[in-house]
C-alpha positions in Angstrom: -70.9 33.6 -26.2 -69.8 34.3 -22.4 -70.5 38.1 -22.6 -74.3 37.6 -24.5 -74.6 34.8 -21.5 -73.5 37.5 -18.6 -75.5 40.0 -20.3 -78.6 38.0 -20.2 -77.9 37.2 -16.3 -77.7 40.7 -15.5 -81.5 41.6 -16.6 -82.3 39.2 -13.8 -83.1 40.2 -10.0 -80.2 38.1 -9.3 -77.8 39.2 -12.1 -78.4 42.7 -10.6 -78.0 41.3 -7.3 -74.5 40.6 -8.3 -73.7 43.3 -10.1 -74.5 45.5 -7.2 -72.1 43.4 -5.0 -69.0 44.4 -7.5 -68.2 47.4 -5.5 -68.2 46.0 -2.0 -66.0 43.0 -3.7 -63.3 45.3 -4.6 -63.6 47.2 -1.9 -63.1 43.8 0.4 -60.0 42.9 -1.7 -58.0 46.2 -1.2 -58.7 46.0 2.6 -57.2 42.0 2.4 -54.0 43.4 0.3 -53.7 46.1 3.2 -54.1 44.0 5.7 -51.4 41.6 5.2 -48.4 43.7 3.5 -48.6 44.3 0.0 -47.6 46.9 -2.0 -50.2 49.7 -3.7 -48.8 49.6 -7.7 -47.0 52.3 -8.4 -49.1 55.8 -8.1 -52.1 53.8 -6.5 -53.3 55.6 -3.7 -52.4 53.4 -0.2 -55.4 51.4 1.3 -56.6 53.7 4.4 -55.9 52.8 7.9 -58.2 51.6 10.1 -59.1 54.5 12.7 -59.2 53.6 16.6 -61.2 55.2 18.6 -61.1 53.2 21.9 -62.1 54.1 25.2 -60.3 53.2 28.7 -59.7 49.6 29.5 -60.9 48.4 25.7 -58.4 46.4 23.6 -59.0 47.4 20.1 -57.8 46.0 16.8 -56.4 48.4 13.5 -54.1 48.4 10.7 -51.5 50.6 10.0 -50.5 52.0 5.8 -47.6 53.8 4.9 -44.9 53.8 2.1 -43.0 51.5 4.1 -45.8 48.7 4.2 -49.2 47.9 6.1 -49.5 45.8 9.4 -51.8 45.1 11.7 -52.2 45.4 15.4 -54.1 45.6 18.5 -53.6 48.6 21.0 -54.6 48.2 25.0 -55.7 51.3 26.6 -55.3 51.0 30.6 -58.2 51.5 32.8 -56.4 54.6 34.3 -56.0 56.5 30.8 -58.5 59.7 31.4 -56.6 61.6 28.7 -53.4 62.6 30.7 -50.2 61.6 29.4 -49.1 58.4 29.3 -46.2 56.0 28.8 -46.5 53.5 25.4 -44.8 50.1 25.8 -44.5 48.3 21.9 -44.9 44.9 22.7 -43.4 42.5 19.5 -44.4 39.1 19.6 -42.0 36.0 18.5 -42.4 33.6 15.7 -46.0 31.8 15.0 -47.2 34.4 17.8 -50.1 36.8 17.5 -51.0 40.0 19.0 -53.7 38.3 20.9 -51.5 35.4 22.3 -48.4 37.3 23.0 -50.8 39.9 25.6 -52.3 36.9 27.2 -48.8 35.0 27.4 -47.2 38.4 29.0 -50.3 39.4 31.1 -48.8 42.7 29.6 -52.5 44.4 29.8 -53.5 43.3 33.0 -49.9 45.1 34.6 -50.6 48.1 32.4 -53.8 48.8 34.3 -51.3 48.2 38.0 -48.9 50.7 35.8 -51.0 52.8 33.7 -50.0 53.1 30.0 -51.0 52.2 27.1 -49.7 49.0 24.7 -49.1 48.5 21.3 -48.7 45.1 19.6 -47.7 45.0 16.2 -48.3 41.8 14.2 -46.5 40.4 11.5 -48.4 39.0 8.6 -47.9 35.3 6.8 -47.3 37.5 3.6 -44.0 39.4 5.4 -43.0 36.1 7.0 -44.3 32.3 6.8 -43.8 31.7 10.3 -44.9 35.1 11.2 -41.2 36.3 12.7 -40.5 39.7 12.7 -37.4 40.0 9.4 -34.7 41.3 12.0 -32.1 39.4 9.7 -32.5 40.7 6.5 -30.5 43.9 5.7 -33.6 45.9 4.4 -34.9 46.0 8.2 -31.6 47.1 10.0 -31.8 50.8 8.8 -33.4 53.7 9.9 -36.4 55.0 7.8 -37.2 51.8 6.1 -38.3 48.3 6.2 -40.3 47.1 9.0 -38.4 49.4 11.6 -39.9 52.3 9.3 -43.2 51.1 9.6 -43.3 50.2 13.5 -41.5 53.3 14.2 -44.8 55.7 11.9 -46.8 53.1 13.8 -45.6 54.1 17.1 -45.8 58.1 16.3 -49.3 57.3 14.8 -50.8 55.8 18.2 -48.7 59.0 19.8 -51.1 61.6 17.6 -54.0 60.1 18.2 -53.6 58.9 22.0 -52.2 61.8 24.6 -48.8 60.0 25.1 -45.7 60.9 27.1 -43.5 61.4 24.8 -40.2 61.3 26.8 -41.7 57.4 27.6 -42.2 55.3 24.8 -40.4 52.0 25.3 -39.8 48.9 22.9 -39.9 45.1 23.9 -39.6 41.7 22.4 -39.7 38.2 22.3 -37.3 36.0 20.3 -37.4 37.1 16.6 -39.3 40.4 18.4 -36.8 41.1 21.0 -34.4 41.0 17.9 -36.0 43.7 16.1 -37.3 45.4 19.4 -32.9 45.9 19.5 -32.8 46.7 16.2 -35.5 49.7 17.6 -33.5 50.8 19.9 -30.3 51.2 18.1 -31.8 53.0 15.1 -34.6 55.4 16.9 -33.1 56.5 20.5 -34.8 59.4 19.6 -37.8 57.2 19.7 -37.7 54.9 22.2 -36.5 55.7 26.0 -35.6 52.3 26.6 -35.5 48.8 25.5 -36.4 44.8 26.1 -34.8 42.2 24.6 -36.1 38.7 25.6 -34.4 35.6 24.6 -32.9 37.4 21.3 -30.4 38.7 19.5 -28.3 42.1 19.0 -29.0 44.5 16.4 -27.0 43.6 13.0 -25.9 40.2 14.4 -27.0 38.8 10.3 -28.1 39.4 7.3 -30.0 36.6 5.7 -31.5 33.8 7.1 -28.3 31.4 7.0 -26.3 33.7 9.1 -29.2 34.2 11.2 -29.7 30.7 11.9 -25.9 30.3 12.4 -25.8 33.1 14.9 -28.9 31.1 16.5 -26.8 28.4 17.3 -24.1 29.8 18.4 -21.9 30.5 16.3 -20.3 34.1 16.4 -21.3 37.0 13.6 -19.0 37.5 11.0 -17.3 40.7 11.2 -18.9 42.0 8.0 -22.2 41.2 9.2 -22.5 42.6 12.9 -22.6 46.3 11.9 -22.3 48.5 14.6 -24.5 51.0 15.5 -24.0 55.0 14.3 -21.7 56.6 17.0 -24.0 57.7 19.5 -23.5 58.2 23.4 -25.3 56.7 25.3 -26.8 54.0 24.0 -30.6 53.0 24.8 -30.9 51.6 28.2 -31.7 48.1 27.6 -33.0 44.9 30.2 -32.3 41.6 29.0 -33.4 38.5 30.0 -32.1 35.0 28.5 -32.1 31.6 29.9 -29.2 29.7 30.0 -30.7 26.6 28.6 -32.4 28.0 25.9 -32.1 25.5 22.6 -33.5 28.1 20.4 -31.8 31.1 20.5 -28.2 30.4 22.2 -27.4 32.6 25.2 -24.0 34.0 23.6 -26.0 36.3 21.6 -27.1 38.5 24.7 -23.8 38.5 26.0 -22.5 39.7 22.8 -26.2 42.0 23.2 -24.6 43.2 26.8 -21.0 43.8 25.4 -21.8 46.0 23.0 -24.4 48.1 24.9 -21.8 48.4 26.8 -19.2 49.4 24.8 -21.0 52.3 23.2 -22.0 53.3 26.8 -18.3 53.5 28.0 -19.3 51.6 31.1 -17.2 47.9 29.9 -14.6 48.5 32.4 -16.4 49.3 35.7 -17.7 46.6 37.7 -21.4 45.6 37.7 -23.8 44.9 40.7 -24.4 41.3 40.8 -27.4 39.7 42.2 -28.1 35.8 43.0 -31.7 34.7 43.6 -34.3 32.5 43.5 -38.2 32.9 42.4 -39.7 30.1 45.1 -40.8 27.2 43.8 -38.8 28.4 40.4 -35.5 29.5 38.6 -32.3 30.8 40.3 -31.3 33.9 38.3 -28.4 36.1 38.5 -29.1 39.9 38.1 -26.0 42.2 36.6 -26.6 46.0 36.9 -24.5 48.2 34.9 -24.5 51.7 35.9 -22.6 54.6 34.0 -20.4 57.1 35.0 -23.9 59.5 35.9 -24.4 56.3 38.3 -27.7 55.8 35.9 -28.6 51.8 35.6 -28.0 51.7 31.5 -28.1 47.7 31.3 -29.6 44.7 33.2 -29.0 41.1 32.6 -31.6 38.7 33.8 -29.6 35.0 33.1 -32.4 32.9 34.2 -30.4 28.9 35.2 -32.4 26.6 33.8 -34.3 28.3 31.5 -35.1 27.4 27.8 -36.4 29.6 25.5 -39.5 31.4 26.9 -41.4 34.9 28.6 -40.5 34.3 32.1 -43.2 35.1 34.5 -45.7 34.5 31.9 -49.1 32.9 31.9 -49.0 28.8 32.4 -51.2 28.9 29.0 -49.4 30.9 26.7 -47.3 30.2 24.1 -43.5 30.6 24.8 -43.6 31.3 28.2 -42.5 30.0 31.5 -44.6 30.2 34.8 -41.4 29.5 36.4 -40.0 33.4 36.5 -38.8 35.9 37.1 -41.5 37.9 36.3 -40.3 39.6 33.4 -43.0 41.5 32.6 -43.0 43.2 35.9 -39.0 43.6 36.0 -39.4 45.2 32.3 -41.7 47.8 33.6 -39.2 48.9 36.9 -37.0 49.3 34.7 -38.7 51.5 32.2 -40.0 53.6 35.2 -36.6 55.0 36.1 -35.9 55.4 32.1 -36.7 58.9 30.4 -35.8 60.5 26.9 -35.3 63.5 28.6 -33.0 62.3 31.2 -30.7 60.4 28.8 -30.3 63.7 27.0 -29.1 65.3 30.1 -26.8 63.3 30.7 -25.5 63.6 27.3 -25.2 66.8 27.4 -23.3 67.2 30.9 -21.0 64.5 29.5 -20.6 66.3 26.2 -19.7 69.7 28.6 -16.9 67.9 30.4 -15.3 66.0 28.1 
């Protein structure tokens, strides 16, 4: 009865104005299952990425396919990019953040045209995560070569082909559930990234499902079979971080435990940092801690910001997460990447390989 009825409202003009809309239909749902995460069946071809082709001081959107999973994001391309190499920043934005908000809240693009490079911002999807936070805590996205650090590392490298990038600076930063995985970046491609930001978040490995995440959250310290250390590896990424102490959301303890281990793996616990007391005016005291190695290379900086909660210091007074207040994060991020190369780290590696 229902196929002589469709039959019959096909010979009409619009029955075949339908009909003729079938394609376009499909077409529109495999972009929507790209677009937000989900998986091709089994020897389906994988939905095709969107291609960007931006010009100098336009913020473009795309999508990203691989085996590992689709995402979307937006890329900035600074006003000063007249196809020389440049520097890439990955930007990763917190929980309930989008690309969009987490650029305005960081007034990333506006200090990427002071400091020409180009910016990527990944976004997570509703499908990966309710609440749009980056899965740092689940064991799946703590590894090299899968999970969501395989698909923002191919992300990364795809931006580098198509963009002329520097490839000795390509840098990784984060926000709360982002500055959790931007670790988790750094620790499992320092071939990757130069160096590292990790606001307000946690160190790479600190749980592995969303109890012990929200444990370590609080406060409470990693169990011992959940904090998994990173390969041996010397040194370790250079990493800023910036925490306040009064931040309810994310407890402070997890980047000093962050610090400590950086640390550790750089050989530079023992010797004595640089410690800096000051004031933004009209805003938050801070105290600076600059670790240096044996080289005499900065390899750590500790931004404790006293009084602050859990925010982007330095950010726009209209963005989410963030807190006019300072230090300017954003512009201390970008020092410090500055005087961090690819190159230079494996220099020094080498010279301290030579006379150990």
């Amino acid at each position: 009865m229902l196929a002589d009825l469709w039959a019959a409202v096909q010979k009409t003009r619009a029955g075949r104005w339908l009909v003729s809309l079938r394609p376009r239909a499909a077409a529109l749902a495999r972009r929507i299952r790209g677009w937000f995460g989900r998986q091709p069946a089994s020897g389906q071809p994988l939905p095709r990425a969107t291609v960007v082709d931006g010009r100098a001081g336009q913020f473009v959107s795309g999508f990203y396919a691989s085996q590992a999973g689709t995402r979307p994001y937006k890329l900035y391309i600074s006003t000063g990019y007249v196809e020389q190499p440049l520097p890439l920043v990955v930007m990763l934005h917190g929980c309930t953040q989008s690309a969009d908000s987490f650029a305005s809240a960081t007034r990333m693009n506006a200090l990427a045209d002071e400091w020409p490079c180009l910016v990527l911002y990944p976004e997570q999807t509703h499908a990966a995560n309710r609440l749009r936070c980056w899965n740092w805590f689940k064991r799946g996205n703590q590894s090299r070569g899968q999970g969501e650090p395989a698909i923002l590392a191919d992300m990364t490298r795809e931006v580098m082909r198509r963009y002329r990038i520097d490839a000795d600076r390509v840098y990784v930063a984060g926000l709360s559930a982002g500055g959790a995985m931007a670790a988790v970046m750094g620790t499992v491609y320092p071939d990757l990234y130069a160096a590292v930001c990790v606001h307000s978040g946690l160190a790479s490995g600190s749980a592995h499902d969303l109890p012990s995440a929200l444990a370590v959250m609080y406060g409470m310290p990693a169990k011992p079979a959940t904090a998994s250390r990173p390969p041996p590896r010397s040194p370790a990424t250079p990493t800023i971080v910036f925490h306040g102490d009064r931040d309810k959301t994310v407890h402070p303890s997890n980047s000093e435990h962050l610090v400590s281990r950086s640390l550790e793996q750089n050989g530079a616990a023992s010797a004595d940092p640089a410690i800096e007391q000051g004031r933004v005016p009209g805003g938050h005291a801070y105290t600076r801690a600059i670790h240096r190695n044996a080289a005499g290379r900065v390899v750590l900086e500790y931004w404790r910001v006293h009084g602050g909660g859990h925010a982007w210091f330095g950010g726009t007074p209209h963005g989410s997460y963030t807190d006019p207040k300072g230090p300017d994060a954003t512009r201390e991020m970008m020092r410090f990447f500055a005087q961090s190369g690819l190159k230079q780290a494996s220099y020094e590696h080498q010279v301290a390989g030579s006379l150990a």
